[in-house]
The first five atom37 places (N, CA, C, CB, O) and aatype in JSON, in Angstrom:
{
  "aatype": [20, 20, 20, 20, 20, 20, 20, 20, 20, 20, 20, 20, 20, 20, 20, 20, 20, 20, 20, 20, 20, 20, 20, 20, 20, 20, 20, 20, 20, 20, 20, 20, 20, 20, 20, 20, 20, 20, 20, 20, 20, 20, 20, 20, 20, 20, 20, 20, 20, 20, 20, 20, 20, 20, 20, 20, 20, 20, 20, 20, 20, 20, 20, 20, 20, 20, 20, 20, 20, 20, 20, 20, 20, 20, 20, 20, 20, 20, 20, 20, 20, 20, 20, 20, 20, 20, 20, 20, 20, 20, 20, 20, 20, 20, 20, 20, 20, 20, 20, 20, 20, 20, 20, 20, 20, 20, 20, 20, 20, 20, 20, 20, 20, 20, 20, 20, 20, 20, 20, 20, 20, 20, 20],
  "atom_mask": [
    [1, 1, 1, 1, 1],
    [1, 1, 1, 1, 1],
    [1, 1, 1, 1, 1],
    [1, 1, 1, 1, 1],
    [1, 1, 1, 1, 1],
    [1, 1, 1, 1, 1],
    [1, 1, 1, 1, 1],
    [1, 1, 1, 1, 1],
    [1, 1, 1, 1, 1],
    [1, 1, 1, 1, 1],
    [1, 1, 1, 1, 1],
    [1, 1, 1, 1, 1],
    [1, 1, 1, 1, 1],
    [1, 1, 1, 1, 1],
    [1, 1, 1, 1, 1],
    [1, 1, 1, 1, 1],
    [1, 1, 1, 1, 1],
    [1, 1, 1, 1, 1],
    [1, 1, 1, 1, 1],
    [1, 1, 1, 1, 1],
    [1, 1, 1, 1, 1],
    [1, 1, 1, 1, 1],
    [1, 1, 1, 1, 1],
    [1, 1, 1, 1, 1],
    [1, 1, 1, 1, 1],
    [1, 1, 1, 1, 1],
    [1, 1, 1, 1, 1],
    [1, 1, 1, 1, 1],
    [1, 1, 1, 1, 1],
    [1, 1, 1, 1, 1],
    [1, 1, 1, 1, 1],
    [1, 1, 1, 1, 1],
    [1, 1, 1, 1, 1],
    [1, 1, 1, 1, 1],
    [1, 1, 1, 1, 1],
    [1, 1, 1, 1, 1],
    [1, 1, 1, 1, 1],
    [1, 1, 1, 1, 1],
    [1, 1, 1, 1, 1],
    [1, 1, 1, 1, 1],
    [1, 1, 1, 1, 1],
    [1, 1, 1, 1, 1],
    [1, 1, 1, 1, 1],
    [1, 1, 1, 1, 1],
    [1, 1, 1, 1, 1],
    [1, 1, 1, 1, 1],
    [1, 1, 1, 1, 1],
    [1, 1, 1, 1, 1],
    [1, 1, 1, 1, 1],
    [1, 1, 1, 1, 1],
    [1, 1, 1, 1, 1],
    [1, 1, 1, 1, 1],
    [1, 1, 1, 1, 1],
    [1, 1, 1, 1, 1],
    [1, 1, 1, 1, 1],
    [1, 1, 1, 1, 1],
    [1, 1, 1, 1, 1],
    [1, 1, 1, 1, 1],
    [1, 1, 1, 1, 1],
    [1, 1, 1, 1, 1],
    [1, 1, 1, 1, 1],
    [1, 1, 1, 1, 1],
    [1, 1, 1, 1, 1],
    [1, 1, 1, 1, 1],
    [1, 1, 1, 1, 1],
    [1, 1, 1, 1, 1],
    [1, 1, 1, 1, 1],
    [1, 1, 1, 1, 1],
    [1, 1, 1, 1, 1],
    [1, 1, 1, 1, 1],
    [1, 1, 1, 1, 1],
    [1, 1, 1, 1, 1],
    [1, 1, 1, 1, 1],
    [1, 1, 1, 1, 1],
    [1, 1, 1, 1, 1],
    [1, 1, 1, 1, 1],
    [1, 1, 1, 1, 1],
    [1, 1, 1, 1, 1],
    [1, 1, 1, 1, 1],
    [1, 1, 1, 1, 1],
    [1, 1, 1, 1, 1],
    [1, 1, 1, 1, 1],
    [1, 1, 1, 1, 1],
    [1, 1, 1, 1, 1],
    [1, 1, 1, 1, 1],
    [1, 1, 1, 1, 1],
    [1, 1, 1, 1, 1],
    [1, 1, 1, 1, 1],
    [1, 1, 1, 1, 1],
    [1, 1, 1, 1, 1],
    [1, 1, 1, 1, 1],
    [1, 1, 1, 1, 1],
    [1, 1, 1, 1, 1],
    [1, 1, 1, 1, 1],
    [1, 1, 1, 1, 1],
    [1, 1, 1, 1, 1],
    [1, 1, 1, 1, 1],
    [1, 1, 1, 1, 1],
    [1, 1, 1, 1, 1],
    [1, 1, 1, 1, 1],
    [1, 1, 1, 1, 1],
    [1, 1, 1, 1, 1],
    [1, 1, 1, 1, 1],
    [1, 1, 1, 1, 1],
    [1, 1, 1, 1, 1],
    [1, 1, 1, 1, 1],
    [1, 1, 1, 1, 1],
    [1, 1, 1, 1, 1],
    [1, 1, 1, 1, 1],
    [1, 1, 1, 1, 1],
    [1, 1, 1, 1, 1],
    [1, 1, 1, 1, 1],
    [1, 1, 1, 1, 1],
    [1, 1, 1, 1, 1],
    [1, 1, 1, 1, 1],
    [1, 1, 1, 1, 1],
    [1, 1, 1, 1, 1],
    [1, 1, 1, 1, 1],
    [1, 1, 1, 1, 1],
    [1, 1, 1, 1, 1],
    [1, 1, 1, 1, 1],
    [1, 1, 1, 1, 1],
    [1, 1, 1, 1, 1]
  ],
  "atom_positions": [
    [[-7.98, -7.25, -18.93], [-8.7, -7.88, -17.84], [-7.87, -7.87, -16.55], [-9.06, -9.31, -18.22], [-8.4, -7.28, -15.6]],
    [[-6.46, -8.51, -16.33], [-5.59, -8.5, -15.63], [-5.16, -7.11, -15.04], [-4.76, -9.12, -16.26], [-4.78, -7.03, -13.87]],
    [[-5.21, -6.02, -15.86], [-5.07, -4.71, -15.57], [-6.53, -3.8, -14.88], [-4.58, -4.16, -16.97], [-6.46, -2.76, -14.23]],
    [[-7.7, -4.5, -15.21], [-8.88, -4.32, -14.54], [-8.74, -4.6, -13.53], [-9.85, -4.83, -14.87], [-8.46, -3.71, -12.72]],
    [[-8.86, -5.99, -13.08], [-8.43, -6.63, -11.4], [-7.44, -5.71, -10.45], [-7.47, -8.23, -11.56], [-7.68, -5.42, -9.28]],
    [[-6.21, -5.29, -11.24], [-5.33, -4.88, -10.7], [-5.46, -3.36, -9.97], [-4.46, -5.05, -11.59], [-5.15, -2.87, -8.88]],
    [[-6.03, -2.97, -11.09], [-6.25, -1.11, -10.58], [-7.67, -1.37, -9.72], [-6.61, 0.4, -12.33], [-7.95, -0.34, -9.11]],
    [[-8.6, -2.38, -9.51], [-9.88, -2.82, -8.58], [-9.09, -2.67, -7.31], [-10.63, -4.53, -8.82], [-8.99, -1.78, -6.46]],
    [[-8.59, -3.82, -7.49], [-7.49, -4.21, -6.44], [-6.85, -2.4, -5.79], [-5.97, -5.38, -7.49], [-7.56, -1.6, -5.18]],
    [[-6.35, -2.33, -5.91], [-5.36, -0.85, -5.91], [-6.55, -0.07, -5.17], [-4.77, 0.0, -7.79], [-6.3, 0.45, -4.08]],
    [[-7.21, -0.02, -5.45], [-8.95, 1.37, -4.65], [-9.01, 0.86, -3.48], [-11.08, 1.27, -5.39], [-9.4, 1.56, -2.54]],
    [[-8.53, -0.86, -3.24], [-9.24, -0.99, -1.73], [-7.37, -0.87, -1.18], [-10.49, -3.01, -1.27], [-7.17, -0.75, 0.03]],
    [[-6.3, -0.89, -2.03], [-5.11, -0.18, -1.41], [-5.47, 1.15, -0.67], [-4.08, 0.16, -2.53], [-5.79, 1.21, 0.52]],
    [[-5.36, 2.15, -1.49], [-5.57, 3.04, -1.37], [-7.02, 3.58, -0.62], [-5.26, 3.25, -2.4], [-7.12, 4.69, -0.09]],
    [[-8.15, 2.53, -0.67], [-9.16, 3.32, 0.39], [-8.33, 3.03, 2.1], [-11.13, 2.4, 0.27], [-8.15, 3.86, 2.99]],
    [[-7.96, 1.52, 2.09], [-7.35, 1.24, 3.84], [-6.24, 2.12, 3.89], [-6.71, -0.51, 4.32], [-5.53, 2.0, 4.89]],
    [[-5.95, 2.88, 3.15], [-4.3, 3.92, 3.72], [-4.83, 5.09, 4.2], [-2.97, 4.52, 2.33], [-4.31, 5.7, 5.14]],
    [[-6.35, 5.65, 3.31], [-6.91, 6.7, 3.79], [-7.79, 6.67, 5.16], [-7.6, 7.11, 2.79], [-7.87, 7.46, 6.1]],
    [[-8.6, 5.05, 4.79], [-9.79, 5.51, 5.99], [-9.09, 4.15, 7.44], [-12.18, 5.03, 5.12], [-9.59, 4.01, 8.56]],
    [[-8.08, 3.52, 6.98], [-7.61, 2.4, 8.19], [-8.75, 1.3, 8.24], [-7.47, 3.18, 9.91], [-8.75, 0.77, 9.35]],
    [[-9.89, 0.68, 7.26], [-10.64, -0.14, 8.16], [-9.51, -1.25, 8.05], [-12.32, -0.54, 7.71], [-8.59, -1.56, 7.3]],
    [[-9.96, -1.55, 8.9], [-9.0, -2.96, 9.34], [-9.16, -3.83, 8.96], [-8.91, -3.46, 10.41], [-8.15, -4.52, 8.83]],
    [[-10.64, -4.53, 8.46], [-10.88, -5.85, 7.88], [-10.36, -5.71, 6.52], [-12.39, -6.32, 7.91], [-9.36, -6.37, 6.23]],
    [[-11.08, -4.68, 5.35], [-10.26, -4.35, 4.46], [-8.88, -4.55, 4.42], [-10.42, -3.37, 4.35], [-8.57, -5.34, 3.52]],
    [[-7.42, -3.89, 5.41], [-6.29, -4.15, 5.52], [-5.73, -5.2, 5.38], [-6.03, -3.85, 6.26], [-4.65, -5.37, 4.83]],
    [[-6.66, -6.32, 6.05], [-6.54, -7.59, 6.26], [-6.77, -8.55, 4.78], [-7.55, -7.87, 7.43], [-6.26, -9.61, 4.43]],
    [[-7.52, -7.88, 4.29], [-7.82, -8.58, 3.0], [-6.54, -7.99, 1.66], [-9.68, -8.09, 2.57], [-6.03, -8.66, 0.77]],
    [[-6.36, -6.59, 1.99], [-5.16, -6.16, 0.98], [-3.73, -6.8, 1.45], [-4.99, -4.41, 0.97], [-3.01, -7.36, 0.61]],
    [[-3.49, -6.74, 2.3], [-1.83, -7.22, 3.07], [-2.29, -8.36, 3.39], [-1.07, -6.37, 4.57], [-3.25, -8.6, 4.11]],
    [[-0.98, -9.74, 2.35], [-0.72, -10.69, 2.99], [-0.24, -11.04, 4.2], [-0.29, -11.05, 2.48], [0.73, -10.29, 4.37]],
    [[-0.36, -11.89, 5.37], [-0.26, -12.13, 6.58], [1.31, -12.44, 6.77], [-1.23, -13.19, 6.97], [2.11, -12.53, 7.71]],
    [[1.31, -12.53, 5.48], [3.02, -12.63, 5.77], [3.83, -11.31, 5.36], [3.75, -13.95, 4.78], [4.85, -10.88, 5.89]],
    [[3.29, -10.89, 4.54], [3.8, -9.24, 3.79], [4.74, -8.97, 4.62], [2.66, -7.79, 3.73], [4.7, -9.27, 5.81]],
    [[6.16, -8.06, 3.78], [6.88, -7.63, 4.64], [6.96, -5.87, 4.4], [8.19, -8.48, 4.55], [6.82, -5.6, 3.2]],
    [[7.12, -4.88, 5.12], [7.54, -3.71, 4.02], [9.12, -2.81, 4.68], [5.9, -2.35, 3.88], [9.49, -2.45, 5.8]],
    [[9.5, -2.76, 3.75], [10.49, -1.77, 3.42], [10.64, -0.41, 3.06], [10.92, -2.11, 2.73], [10.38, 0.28, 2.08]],
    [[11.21, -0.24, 4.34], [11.72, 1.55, 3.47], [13.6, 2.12, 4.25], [9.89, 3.44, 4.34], [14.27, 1.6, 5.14]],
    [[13.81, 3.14, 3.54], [14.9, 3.46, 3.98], [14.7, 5.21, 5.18], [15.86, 3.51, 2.45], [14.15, 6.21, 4.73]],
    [[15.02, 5.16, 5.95], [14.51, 6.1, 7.12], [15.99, 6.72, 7.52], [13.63, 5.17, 8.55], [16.97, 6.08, 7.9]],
    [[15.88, 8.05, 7.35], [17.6, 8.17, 8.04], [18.93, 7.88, 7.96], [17.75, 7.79, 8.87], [19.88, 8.26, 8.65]],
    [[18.84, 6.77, 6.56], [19.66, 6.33, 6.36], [19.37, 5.06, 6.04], [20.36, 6.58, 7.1], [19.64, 4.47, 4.99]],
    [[18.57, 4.51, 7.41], [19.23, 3.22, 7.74], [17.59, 2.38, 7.03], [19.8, 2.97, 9.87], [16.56, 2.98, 6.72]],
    [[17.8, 1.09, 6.96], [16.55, 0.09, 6.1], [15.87, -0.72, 7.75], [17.58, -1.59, 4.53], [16.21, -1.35, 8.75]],
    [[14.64, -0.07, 7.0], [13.54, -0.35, 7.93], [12.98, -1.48, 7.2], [12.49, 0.87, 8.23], [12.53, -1.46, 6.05]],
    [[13.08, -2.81, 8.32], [12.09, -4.03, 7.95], [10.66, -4.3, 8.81], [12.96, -5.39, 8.14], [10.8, -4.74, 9.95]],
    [[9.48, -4.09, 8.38], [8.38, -4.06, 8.99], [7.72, -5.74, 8.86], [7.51, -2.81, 8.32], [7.82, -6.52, 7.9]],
    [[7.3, -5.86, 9.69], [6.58, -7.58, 9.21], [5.12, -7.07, 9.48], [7.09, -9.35, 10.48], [4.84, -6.26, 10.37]],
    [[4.32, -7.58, 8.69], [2.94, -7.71, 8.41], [2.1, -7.27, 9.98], [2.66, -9.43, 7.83], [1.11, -6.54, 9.91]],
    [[2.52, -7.7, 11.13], [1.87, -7.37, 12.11], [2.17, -6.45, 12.92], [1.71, -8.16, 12.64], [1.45, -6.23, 13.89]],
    [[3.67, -5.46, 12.6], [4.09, -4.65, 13.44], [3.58, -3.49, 12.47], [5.64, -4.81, 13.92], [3.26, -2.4, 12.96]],
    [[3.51, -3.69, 11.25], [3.01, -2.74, 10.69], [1.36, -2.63, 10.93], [3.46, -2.85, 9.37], [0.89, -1.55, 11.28]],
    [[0.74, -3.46, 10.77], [-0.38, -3.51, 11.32], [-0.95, -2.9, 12.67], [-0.48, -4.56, 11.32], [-2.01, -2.28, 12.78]],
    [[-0.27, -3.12, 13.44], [-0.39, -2.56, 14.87], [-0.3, -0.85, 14.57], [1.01, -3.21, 15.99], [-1.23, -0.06, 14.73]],
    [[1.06, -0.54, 14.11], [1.01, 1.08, 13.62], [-0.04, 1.37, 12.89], [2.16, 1.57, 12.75], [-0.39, 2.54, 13.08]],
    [[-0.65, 0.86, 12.2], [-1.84, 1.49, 10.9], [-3.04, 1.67, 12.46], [-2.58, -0.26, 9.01], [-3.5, 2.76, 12.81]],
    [[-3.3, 0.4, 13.13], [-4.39, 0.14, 13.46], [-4.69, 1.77, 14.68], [-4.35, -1.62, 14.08], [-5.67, 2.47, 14.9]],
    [[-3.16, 1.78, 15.2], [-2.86, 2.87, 16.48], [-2.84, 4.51, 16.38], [-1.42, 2.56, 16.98], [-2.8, 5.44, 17.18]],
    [[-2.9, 4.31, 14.78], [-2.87, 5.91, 14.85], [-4.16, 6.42, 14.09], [-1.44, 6.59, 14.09], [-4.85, 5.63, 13.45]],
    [[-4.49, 7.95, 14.2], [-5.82, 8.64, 13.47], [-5.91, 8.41, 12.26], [-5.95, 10.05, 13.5], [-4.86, 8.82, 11.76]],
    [[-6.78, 7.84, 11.22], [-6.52, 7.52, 9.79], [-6.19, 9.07, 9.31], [-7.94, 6.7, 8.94], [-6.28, 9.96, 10.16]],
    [[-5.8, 9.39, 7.98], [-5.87, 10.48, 6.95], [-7.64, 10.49, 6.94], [-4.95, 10.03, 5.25], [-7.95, 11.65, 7.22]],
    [[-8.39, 9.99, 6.82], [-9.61, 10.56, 7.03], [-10.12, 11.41, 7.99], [-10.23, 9.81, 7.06], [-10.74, 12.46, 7.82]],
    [[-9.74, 10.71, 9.3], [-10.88, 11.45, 10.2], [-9.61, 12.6, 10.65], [-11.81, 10.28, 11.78], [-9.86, 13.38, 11.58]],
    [[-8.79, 12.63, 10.23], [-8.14, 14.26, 10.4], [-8.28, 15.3, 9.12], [-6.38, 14.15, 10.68], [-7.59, 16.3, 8.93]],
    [[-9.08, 14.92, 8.49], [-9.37, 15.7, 7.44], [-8.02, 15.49, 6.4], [-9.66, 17.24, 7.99], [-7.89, 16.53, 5.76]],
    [[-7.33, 14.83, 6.15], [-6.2, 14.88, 5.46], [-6.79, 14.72, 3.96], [-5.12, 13.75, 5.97], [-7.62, 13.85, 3.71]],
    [[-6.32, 15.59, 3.0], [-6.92, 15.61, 1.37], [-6.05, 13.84, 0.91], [-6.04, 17.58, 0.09], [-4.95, 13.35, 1.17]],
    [[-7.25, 13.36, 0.12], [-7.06, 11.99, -0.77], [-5.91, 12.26, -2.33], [-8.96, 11.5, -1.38], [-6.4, 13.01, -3.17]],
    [[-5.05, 11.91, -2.52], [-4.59, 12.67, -3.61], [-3.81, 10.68, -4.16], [-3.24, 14.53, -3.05], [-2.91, 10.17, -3.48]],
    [[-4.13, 10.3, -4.8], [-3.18, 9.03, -5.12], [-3.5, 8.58, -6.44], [-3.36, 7.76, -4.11], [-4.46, 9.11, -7.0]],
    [[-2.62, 7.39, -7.22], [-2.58, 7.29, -8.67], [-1.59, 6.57, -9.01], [-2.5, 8.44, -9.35], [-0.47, 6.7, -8.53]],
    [[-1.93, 5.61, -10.0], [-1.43, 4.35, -10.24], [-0.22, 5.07, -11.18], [-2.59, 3.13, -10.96], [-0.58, 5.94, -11.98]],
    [[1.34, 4.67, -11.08], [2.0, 5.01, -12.04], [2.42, 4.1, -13.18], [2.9, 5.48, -11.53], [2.8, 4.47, -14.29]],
    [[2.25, 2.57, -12.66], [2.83, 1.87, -13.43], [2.14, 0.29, -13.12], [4.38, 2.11, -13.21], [1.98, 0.08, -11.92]],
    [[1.83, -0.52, -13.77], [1.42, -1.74, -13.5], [2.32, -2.92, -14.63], [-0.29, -1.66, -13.65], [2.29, -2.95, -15.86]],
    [[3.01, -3.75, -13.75], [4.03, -4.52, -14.68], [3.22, -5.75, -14.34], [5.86, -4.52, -14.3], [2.85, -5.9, -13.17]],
    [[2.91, -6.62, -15.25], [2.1, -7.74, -14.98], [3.13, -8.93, -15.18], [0.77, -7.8, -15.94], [3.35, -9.14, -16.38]],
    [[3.8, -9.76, -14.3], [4.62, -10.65, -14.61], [3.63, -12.3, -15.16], [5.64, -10.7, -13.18], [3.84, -12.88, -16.23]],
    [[2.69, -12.69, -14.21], [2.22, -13.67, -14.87], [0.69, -13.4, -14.51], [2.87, -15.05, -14.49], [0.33, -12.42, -13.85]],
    [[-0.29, -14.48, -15.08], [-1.21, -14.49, -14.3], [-1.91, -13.88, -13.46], [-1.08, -14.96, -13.99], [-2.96, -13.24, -13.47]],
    [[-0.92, -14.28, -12.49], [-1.22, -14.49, -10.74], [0.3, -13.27, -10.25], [-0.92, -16.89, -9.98], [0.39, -13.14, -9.03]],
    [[0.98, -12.78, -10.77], [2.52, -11.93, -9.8], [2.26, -10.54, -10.79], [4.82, -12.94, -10.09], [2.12, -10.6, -12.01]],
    [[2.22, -9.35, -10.0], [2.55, -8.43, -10.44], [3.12, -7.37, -10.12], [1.99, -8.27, -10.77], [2.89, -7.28, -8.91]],
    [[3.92, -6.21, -10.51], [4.82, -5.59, -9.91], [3.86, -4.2, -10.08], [6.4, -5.74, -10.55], [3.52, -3.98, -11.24]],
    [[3.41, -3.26, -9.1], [2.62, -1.77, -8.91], [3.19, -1.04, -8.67], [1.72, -1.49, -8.09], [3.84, -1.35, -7.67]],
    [[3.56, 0.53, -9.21], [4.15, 1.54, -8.35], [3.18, 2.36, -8.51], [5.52, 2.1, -8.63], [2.56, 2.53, -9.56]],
    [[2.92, 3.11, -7.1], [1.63, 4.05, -7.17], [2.2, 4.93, -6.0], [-0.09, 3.25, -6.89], [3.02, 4.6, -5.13]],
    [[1.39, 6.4, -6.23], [2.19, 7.64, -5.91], [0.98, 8.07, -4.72], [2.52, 8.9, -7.46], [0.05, 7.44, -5.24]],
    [[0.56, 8.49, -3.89], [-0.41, 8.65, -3.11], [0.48, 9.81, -1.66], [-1.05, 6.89, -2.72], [1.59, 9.82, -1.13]],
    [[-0.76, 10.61, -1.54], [-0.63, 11.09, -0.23], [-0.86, 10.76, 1.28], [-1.1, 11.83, -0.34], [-2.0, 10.82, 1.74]],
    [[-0.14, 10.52, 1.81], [-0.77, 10.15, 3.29], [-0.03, 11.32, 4.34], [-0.29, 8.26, 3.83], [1.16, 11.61, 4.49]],
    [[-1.18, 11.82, 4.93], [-1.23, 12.63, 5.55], [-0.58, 13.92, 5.01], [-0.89, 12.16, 6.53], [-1.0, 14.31, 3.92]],
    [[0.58, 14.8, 5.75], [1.59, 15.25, 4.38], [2.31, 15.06, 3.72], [2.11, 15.78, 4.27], [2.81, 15.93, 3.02]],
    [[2.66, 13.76, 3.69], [3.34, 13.24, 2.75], [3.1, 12.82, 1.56], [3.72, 12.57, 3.1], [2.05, 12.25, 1.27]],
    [[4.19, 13.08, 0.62], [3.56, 12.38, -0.59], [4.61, 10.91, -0.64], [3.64, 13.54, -2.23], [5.79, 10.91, -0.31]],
    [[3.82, 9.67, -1.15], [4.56, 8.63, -0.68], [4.75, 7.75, -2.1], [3.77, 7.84, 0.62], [3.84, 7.42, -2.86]],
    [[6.17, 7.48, -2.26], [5.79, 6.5, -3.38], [6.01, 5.05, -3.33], [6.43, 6.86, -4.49], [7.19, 4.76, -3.1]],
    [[5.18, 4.03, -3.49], [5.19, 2.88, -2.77], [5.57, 1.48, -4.25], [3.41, 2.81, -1.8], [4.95, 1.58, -5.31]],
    [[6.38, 0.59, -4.07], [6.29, -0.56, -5.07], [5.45, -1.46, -4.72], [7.46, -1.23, -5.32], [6.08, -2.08, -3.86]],
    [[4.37, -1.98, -4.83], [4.06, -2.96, -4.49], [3.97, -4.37, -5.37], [3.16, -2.57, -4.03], [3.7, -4.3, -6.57]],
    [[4.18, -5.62, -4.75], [4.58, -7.08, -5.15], [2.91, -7.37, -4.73], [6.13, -8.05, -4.12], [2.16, -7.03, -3.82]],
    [[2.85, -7.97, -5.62], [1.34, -8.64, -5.45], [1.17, -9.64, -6.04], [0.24, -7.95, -5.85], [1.77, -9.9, -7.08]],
    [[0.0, -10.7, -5.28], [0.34, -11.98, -6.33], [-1.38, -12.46, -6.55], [1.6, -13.55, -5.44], [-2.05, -11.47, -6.85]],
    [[-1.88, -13.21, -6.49], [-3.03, -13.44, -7.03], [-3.26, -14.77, -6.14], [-3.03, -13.52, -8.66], [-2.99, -15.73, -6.86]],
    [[-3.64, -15.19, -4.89], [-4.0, -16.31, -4.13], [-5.58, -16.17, -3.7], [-3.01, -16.41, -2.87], [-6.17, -15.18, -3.28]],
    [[-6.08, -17.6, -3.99], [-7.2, -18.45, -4.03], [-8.57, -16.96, -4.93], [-7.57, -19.18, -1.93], [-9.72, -16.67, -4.6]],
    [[-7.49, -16.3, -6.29], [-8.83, -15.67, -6.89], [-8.44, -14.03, -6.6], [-10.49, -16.28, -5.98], [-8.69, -13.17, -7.44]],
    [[-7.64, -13.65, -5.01], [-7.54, -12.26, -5.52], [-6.42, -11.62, -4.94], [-8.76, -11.44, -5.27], [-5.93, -12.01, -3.87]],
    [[-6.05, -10.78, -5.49], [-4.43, -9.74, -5.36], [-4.63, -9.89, -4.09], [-4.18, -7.86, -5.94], [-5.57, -10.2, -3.37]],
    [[-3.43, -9.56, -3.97], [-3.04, -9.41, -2.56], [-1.28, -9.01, -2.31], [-3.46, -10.94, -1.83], [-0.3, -9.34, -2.99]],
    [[-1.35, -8.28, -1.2], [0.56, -7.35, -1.4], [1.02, -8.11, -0.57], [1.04, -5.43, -0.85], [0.55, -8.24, 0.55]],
    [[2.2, -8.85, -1.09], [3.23, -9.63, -0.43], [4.29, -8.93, 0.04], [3.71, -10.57, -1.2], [4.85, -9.42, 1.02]],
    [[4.63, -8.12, -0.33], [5.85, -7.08, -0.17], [5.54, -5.85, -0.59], [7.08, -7.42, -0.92], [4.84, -5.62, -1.58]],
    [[6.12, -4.88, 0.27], [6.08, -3.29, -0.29], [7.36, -2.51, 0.16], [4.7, -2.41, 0.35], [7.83, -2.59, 1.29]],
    [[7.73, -1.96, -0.56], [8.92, -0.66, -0.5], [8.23, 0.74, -1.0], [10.39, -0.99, -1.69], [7.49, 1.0, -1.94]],
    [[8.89, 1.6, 0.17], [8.5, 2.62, -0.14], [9.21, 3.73, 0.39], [7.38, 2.6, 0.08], [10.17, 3.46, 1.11]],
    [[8.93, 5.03, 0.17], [9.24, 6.29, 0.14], [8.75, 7.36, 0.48], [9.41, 6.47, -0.6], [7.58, 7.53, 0.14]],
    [[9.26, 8.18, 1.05], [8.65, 9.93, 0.75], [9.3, 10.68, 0.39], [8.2, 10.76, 1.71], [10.29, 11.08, 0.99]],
    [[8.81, 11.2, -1.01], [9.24, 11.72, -1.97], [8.79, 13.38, -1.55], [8.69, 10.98, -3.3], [8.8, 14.33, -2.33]],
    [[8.51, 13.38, -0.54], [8.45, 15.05, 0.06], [6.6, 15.38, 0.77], [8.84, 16.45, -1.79], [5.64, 14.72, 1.17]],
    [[7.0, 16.93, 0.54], [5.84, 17.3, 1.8], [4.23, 17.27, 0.41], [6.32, 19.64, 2.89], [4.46, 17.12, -0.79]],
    [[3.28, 17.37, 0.77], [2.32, 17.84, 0.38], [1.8, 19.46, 0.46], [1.66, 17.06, 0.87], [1.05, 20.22, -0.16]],
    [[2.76, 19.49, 1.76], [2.14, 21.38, 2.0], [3.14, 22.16, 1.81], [1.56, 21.96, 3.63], [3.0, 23.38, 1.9]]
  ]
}
């Protein structure tokens, strides 16, 4: 059941990375969410609204024709309500691999934290 919700959950991940709607975004990313990645070296800390602003500012992977390619690798269910996701997905040419922290407030998932990666080109 918990693993039902979770991979539900995960489609409207993965539809706002492809098509950007924004209300959707708003409903997957907690308002506090932070995300992480390592860039160049150095550790990139994003807060919920600066990342937001970037999603909202640029052309989605949809309307540039970019191919959908993504897939759940792993779902660790800590309780209830906390669970740990790693899922592998393309955005744009990249192929990206992302952890996501998710927890379960007032009824539904939602990503509190994310780290992530590019694990190389698509083309």
């Amino acid at each position: 059941m918990i693993h039902d919700e979770i991979r539900a959950f995960l489609t409207n991940y993965f539809d706002v990375l492809q098509n950007q709607n924004m209300a959707l975004f708003d409903r997957v990313f907690h308002q506090d969410c932070v995300l992480y990645s390592t860039q160049d070296g150095q550790t990139v800390v994003r807060p919920f609204q600066v990342y937001r602003e970037m999603v909202q500012g640029r052309a989605s992977p949809e309307s540039v024709g970019a191919p959908r390619q993504d897939h759940i690798t792993m779902i660790d269910v800590l309780s209830d309500e906390m669970a740990l996701v790693k899922v592998q997905l393309r955005l744009f040419d990249n192929i990206m691999m992302d952890y996501l922290n998710i927890n379960k407030v007032n009824g539904k998932w939602i990503i509190m934290a994310k780290h992530f990666t590019r694990k190389g080109s698509a083309i």
